[in-house]
Structures are given as structure tokens and as C-alpha cells.
SEKOL-96909 format. One record per residue (C-alpha): residue in one letter; y, z negated, x. Coordinates in steps of 0.02 Angstrom, whole numbers, plus 32768, in hexadecimal, padded with zeros to 4 digits. Example, Ala and Ser with C-alpha at 12.3 -4.5 7.8 and 13.67 -1.06 7.14 Angstrom:
# residues 2
A7F1F7E7A8267S7FCB7E9B82AC
# end
This chain:
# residues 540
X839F7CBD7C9EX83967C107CDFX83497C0C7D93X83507B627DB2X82F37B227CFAX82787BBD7D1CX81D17B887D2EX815D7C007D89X80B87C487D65X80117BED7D92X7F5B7C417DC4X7F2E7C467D17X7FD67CBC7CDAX7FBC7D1B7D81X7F0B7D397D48X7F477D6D7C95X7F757E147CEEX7FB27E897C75X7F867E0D7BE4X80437DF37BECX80827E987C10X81307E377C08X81177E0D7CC5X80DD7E517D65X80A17DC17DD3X80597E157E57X80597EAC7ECCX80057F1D7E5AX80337EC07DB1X7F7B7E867DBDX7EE47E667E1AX7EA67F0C7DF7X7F277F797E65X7F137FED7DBEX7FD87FDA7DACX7FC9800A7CE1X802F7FB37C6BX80167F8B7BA9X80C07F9F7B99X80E6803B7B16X819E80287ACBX81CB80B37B4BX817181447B09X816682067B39X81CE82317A8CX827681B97AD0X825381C17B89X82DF82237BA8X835D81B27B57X832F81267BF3X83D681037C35X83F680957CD0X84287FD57CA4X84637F8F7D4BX844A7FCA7E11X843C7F497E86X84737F817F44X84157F0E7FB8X84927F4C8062X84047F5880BEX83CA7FF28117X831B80288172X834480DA81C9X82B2814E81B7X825380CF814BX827380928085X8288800B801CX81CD7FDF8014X81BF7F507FA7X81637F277EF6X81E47EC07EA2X819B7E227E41X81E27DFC7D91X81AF7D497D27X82337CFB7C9AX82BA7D7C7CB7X82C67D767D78X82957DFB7DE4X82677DBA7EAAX827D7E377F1FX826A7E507FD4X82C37ED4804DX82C47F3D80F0X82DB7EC5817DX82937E1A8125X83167E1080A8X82F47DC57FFAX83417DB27F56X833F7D617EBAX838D7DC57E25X83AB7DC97D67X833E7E3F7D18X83B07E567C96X84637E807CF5X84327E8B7DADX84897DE17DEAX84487DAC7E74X84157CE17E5FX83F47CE17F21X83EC7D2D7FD1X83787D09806AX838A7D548120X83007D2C8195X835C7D058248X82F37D9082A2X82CB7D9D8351X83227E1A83BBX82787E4D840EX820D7E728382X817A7EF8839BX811F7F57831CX819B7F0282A1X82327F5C8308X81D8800582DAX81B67FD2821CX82217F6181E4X81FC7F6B8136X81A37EDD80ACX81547F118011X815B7E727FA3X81667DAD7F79X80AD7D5E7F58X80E27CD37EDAX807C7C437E8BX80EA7BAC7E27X81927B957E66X81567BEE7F1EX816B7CA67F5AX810A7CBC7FE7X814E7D57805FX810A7D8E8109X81867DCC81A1X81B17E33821CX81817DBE82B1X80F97D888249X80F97CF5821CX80D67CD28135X816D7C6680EDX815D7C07803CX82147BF57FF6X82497B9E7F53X82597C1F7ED7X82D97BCF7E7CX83557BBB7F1EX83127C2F7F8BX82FF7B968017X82787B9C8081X81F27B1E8062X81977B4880F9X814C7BDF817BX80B97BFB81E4X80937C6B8266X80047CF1825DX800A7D2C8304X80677D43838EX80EE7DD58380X81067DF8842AX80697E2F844BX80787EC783B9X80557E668315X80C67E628272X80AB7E3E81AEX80E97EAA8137X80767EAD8087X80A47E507FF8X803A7DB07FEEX7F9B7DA47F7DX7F9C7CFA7F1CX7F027CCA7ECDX7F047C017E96X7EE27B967F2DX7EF07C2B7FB9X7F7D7CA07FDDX7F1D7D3D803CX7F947D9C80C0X7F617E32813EX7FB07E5B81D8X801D7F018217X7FFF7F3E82D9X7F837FB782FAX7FE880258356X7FE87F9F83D9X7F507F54842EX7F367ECC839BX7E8A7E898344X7EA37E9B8295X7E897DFB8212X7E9C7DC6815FX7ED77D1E8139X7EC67C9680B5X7F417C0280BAX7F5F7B658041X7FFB7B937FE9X80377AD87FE6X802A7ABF808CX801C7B6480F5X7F797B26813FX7F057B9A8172X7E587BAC8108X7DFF7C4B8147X7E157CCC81B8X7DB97D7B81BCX7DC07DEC825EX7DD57E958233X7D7D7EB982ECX7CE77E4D8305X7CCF7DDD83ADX7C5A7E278423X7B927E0283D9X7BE57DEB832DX7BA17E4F82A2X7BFA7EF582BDX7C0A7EF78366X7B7D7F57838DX7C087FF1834DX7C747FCD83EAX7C507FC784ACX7C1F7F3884D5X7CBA7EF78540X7D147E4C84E0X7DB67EA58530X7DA67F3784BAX7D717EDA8405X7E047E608437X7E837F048413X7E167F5483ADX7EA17F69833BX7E757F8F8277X7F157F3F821DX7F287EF48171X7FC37F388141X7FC97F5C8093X7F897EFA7FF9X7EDC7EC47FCDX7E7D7EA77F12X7E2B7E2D7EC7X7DA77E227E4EX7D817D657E0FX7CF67D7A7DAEX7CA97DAF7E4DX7D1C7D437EB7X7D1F7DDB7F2CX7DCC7E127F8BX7DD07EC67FB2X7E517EF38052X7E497F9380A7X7E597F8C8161X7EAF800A81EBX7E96807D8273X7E3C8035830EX7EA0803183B8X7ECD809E8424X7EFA811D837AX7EC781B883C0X7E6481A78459X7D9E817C841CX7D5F818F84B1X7D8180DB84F3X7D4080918462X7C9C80F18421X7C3980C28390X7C6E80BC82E4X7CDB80208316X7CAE7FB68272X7D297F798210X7DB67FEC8239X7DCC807281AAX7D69800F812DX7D697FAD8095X7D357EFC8097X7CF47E888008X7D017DCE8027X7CF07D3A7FCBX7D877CF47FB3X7D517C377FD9X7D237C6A808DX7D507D1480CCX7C917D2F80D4X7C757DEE80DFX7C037E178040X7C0F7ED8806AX7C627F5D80B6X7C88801A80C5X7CCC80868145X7D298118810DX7D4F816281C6X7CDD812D824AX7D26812B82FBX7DD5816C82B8X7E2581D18312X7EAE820B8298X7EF9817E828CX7EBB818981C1X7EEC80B581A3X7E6D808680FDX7EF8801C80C6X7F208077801CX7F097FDC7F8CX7E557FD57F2DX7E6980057E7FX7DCE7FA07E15X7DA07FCD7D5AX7D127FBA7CEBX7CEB80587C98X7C6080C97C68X7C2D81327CFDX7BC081BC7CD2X7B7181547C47X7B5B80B67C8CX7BD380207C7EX7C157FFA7D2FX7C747FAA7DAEX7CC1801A7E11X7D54803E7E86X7DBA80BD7EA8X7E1080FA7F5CX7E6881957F70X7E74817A803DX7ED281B780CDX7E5B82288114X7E7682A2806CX7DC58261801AX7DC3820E7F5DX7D3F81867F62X7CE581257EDAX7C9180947EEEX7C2480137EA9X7C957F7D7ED0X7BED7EFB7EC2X7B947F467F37X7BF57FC27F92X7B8B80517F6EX7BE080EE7F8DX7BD8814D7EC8X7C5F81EF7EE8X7CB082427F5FX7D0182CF7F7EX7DB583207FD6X7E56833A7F7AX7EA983917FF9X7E7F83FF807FX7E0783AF80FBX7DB383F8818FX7DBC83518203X7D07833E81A0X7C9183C6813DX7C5B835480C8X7C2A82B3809BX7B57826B80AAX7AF38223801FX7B2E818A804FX7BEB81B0804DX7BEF81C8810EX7C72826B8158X7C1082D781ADX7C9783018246X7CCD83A28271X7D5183848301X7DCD841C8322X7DD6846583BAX7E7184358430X7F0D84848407X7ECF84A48345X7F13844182AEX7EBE83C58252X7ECB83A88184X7EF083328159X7F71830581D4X7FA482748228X800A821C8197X7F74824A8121X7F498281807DX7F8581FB802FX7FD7814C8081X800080948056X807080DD7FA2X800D807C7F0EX7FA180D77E95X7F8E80C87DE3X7EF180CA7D61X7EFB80E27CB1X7E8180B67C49X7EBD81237BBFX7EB881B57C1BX7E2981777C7DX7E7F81DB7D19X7EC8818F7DCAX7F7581B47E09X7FAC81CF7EAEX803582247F33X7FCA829D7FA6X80258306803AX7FD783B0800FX7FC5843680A5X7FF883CE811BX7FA583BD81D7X7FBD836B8281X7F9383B3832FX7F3F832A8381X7F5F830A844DX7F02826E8487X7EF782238524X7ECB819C8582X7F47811C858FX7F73808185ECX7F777FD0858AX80047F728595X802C7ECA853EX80AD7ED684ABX80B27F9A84BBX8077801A8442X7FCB804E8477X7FB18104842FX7F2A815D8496X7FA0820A848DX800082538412X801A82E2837DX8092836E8339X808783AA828DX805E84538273X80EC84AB8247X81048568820BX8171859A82BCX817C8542836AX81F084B18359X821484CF829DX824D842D824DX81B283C88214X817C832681A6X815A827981C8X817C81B88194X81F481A48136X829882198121X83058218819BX838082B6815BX83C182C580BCX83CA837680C6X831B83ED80BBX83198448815FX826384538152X81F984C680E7X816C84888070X80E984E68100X80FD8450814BX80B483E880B9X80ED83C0800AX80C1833F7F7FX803583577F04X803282CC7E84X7F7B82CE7E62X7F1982837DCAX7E64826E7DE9X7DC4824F7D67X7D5E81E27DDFX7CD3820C7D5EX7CCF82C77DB4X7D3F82927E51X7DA583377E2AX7E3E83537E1FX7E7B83787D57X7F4883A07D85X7FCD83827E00X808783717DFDX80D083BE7E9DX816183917EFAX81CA84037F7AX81D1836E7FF4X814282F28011X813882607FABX811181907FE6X8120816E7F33X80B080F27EEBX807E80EF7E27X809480997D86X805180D97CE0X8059807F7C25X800E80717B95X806780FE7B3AX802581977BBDX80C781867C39X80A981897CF1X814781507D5AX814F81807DF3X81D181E27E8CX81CD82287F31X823E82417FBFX82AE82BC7F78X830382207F0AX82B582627E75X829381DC7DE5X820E82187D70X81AD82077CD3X811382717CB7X8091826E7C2DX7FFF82277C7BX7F8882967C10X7FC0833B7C54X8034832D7CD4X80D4837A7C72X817F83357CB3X81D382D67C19X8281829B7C75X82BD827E7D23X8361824D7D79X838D82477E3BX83C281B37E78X83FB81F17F17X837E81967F96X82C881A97FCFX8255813E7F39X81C080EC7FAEX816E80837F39X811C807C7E85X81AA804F7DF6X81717FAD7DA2X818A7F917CD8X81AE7EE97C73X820A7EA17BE0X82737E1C7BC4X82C17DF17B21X82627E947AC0X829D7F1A7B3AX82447F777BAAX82717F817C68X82567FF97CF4X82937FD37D8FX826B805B7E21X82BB80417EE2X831480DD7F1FX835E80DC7FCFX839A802A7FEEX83B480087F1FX83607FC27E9FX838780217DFEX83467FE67D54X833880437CA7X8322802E7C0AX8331807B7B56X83D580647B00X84047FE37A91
# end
């Protein structure tokens, strides 16, 4: 590969998608979040002959966190980004790296100090666009790595950080913002990628007499740290011109009492037009949270038949352990139903609403406080006409909140939780893995690798996992579905059934979805596994 003749990928290839399944230009590989690639030369007959084809070691460490990123791949090179705003450029072929960044951090950083992890380059031409820690969004030149310039999003001090991968669309690159454990208003941005100028902004928490509002007390003190992050990535449907971003838990986390209504937009999904950051719709999965259930988890959009009729839909398996589908024109709430235990809610309303059933004090609530399901990336295949995902099965919090006093740059819980474990002070789950021994027991929780019809919103199998999983997804073209967990396993599973064709440890927690390409007739797969990137392929 030649980095410096390279010459990146405009709108148009970006919109391609999976056109070219010989790339992956975005986050998701598309603008679908459907993470499925044509790709097929790796099939469920020579699966297990994969062998690995280079590791890269980025040196870089994030204790009790992962390697969180979606690396990008375009003619050969792979762009990668790391724990603690590191970034790389690398030969997708032999795993040289072309470049390094470090981003000069501040010693004082906030929520970034407590998450100090990046999930992925944005990249348009011969920018990548990457979002940091004291949140600020940096365009570097991909070919040299050098920054070209950097913008600040908000002011770190006060609780913010940046930590999603970019969304690039042709004249806009979207970002969200991380911080809701602190007293922060949430917002999604769109700036000019030639110039870092801001175009739109969308508040996550409206101003007081905004639409919305009326969901909150009405005290400008309260909306202004509303909370409701952007933390994780958004969709984007151009025919419609319509971004989808899913938006966090309100602030305090736990204590509602402060902030009663159904606090509009926290826990929802928002539509809005890309050329203004106009809401077009919404739709709240967890009014007036309490659970700290974040609706971050990344829209998945297809066209497919849906009990007859030819439709637009999208798909959600959320953090407060209910499988959604949506009509992603008009927001109208089509399915829903749980996939794990639930008893935070009895059921969902004609209109897709939870109809709450709060445990008493002391009792544990399903799902608990990390969720059913998280931030890990999902997978539809249109073959199988199923939707993968990582769910923490039998697993519950016992919820403590309080009243608590607001202080500037502090986290701003409103109580606390334990997880509900089989004995008194029995070792218990949580983000991340911080022991890489099992002293725990799967009572505590395990992973159930769940594939969904969203035509039934049942479940049809699961693949289950001793430990809990913050895997993401990737399935192909030839029934394979890629994915891991925390236990350092790296599998392949038919997508159709749920069977286990091959696996291998690689020794370290896998917190993302593996991502496919080709280059030169062979078929990648690249996977991150504790602070490595690992990357396979069939031999000869």
C-alpha cells in the first residue's frame, strides 16, 4: 500500500455502502447500522481453516474498559483509533503501521478520565475526522496522520467528553456528545468538514417553553443538566435525508424525583433532517428513566416485507431488555416485546409506551443497571431476515437512589446500585473486565447471543456465553455471524441456526463487532481483542 498516492473515498463511495463490500467506510460499514457484508469467500464449509495473518499491539491499555473502536479500511489501509485518543494508520495486508497520533491530554479530564475509550475515525477524502476525550472533534490528514485542524464541543471541565466514531455524510460530519453521568445537556452536532464550522446544533434537553419541555419542571436550572448524552453512533437514511441518533439517560441517573415528567428527549430516538437538525419525530423508549437504561444502542434500517406489506422499518433491541420495531418515516411504534427478563415494566401500550411497575425498595430490578443489551453493534441479515445482538441474560441491579447535591464538574448520580448476586458480597458483574480470572458465577448474569425475527419480535435461538458479552456483530453473505465476548473468545456461527462453526481465544476481552474486507481477492477479518488488533484470513 501506498498511503501517500492513496486517494480517499468521497460521499458518493461512502453512500455505495456495501455496493463495494471491498471497504468499510463508516462505523457500521454503511448508513444502515445493518453491519452485513456481501462478502462470501469465507464460507461455513472452510471457516475453520481462518488462520490469523498479522496482530497489531497498539501498547495502549484502558483498565476495566476495552478496545472499543470500529476500525475503517479503504485501498488496503485500515485507520484505527485507541483507548486514550490514540490513532493509527496500518497496512491491511501485514499490519505495518504507516502512522501514529497521541492527543496531548489534559491531566484533569472528567467523564473522559472514567471512559477513556474511542470507537472509530469518521473519514471523507483525504480527512478522518475523530472526537476526544476533552471533547473537542479533530480532522487529521489521512495520509500523514497531521492534524489539519480541531474544534471544541464543549467544555470538559464541566463533565462533557466525545467518544463515537464520527458520521460523515457529504457536506456535514454529525458527532454526539458523552456525559450524562454529570450534570450536562445533551446535543448532536453537524460541522463543515473543510472548515470545522459549526452548521446545526440539536439539544438533546429542550430550553425551558421549547417543545418538550412541558416533560420537565419548569426550572431553566434543571433542562440546562438535563443530561441525555449522544454517545454512540447515529444512522442515516438519504432518501429520506433523516439521521437517526439515540439519546441517554436524563440527569441525576437514579433519582426521578427531582426531575418528573417523562423528561423528553432522554431515552429516545430522534429523526432529523440532516440539512438542519430539525426534529421530524421522536420516540421515547423509557420515560423518566430511572435505570439508567441510555437509548444509545445504533438504529438498524431495512426495507423488507413486514407482515405483507413492503416497509420501512427499524429495528432496536434497547437497554431496558425490550426489542422494538419501528416505522422509521413516521415513527410509529409496529412491535414490541422483551427478550429478557423484565419486571421494571409489565408490558408495553398500543402505542409502544412501558407500562411501569417499580420494585419495591430493597428488591431487584431486570433488567439491571448495565441493561439488556448496551452500546455493542448489532447485525441484520437479510438472508436470514433475523437481527443479532449480545444480551446480559438474568442479570439485575438493586437500585438505592437518593437525593444528591450538584456540584460543577462532578458526577451527578442521584444514589447508587449493587447487582444482585447469589450470596452477600459474592463477586458480581459490571463494565468492562477487570479480572482475568472467573470468580463470579453465571447467577450473576451471562451472555445470550440472541437472533430476533422482527416480523414476530421473538426470539428464534441464542448462543450463550458463561461470561457476559459487549460484543458487537458482523454477519456475510454466506450465513456467518462473527462475533466474541469477554471471555476472549473469537467466533464464527452460522447465522441460520446458531451452530458454532470455529472459534479461537485470543486471550483478551473482544468489545466490538469484527469488520470484513478484501484487498487484492482475499478476504479479511479483523476483530480487536484486549488491546490488539488481530486479522484473519483463509490460507493461500
Amino acid at each position: 500500500s501506498n498511503i501517500a498516492n492513496s486517494v480517499g473515498p468521497g460521499y458518493e463511495d461512502i453512500l455505495l455502502g456495501f455496493d463495494d463490500p471491498t471497504r468499510w467506510l463508516t462505523f457500521s460499514g454503511d448508513y444502515t447500522g445493518t453491519r452485513h457484508s456481501p462478502l462470501q469467500q469465507i464460507t461455513p464449509k472452510n471457516v475453520d481453516q481462518l488462520r490469523p495473518v498479522w496482530t497489531f499491539q497498539t501498547g495502549t491499555t484502558t483498565r476495566g474498559r476495552g478496545f472499543e473502536t470500529s476500525p475503517l479500511m479503504d485501498d488496503g489501509i485500515l485507520y484505527v483509533t485507541g483507548s486514550n485518543n490514540f490513532a493509527w494508520a496500518i497496512d491491511a495486508r501485514t499490519g505495518r503501521s504507516f502512522w501514529q497520533h497521541r492527543r496531548d491530554l489534559p491531566t484533569d479530564l472528567t467523564y473522559g478520565a472514567s471512559a477513556p475509550v474511542n470507537r472509530g475515525f469518521g473519514m471523507l477524502g483525504n480527512q478522518l475526522f475523530m472526537v476526544t476525550l476533552d471533547a473537542h472533534l479533530v480532522s487529521f490528514d489521512r495520509r500523514t496522520g497531521d492534524v489539519l485542524w480541531e474544534i471544541q464541543l464543549a467544555d470538559y471541565k464541566t463533565g462533557y467528553s466525545a467518544t463515537l466514531a464520527p458520521l460523515v455524510l457529504d457536506d456535514k460530519v454529525i458527532v454526539g456528545i458523552s456525559g450524562g453521568e454529570y450534570a450536562t445537556r445533551g446535543f448532536i452536532d453537524a460541522y463543515d468538514p473543510a472548515t470545522g464550522e459549526q452548521i446545526w446544533r440539536f439539544h438533546t434537553i429542550p430550553a425551558l417553553g421549547d417543545p418538550g419541555s412541558e416533560t420537565w419542571p419548569p426550572d431553566p436550572e434543571v433542562l440546562s443538566r438535563g443530561g441525555g448524552g449522544t454517545w454512540m453512533n447515529g444512522s442515516y437514511d438519504p432518501a429520506l435525508n433523516l439521521i437517526y441518533w439515540g439519546v441517554g439517560n436524563p440527569n441525576p441517573d437514579y433519582f426521578g424525583d427531582t426531575r418528573l415528567g417523562d423528561n423528553l428527549y432522554s431515552n429516545s430516538l430522534v429523526a432529523l433532517d440532516a440539512d438542519t437538525g430539525e426534529l421530524k419525530w421522536h420516540f421515547q423508549f423509557t420515560p423518566n428513566d430511572a435505570y439508567d437504561y441510555d437509548a444509545v444502542q445504533v438504529p438498524v434500517l431495512a426495507d423488507i416485507v413486514w407482515r405483507g406489506t413492503p416497509s420501512k422499518i427499524m429495528m432496536w433491541a434497547n437497554r431496558n431488555g425490550y426489542f422494538y420495531v419501528l416505522d422509521r418515516v413516521t415513527g410509529e411504534f409496529l412491535e414490541g416485546k422483551p427478550y429478557v427478563t423484565v419486571n421494571w415494566s409489565s408490558g408495553l401500550d398500543e402505542n409502544g409506551r412501558p407500562i411501569p411497575t417499580p420494585q419495591p425498595e430493597g428488591m431487584p430490578t431486570f433488567p439491571g443497571n448495565q441493561g439488556g443489551t448496551n452500546w455493542y453493534p448489532p447485525s441484520f441479515s437479510p438472508r436470514t431476515g433475523l437481527f443479532y445482538f449480545s444480551a446480559w441474560q438474568d442479570y439485575a441491579t438493586i437500585y438505592a437512589p437518593e437525593e444528591s447535591e450538584y456540584e460543577p464538574g462532578r458526577a451527578f448520580l442521584g444514589g447508587g446500585f449493587s447487582v444482585l448476586a447469589p450470596a452477600p458480597g459474592a463477586p458480581t458483574i459490571g463494565i468492562g473486565r477487570t479480572n482475568p480470572i472467573n470468580n463470579w458465577t453465571n447467577e450473576v448474569g451471562f451472555a445470550s447471543l440472541k437472533a430476533m425475527d422482527p416480523q414476530t419480535g421473538e426470539e428464534v435461538w441464542s448462543y450463550d456465553q458463561f461470561d457476559v458479552s459487549d460484543s458487537g456483530m458482523l454477519t456475510t453473505a454466506s450465513d456467518i455471524l462473527f462475533t466474541g465476548g469477554r471471555e476472549g473468545y473469537f467466533h464464527a456461527i452460522d447465522a441460520r441456526n446458531g451452530d458454532l462453526l470455529w472459534n479461537v481465544s485470543l486471550g483478551g476481552q473482544i468489545v466490538m463487532a469484527p469488520v470484513t474486507f478484501s484487498v487484492d481477492g482475499v478476504q479479511y477479518v479483523s476483530v480487536i481483542s484486549g488491546h490488539a488488533l488481530s486479522t484473519f484470513a483463509l490460507p493461500n
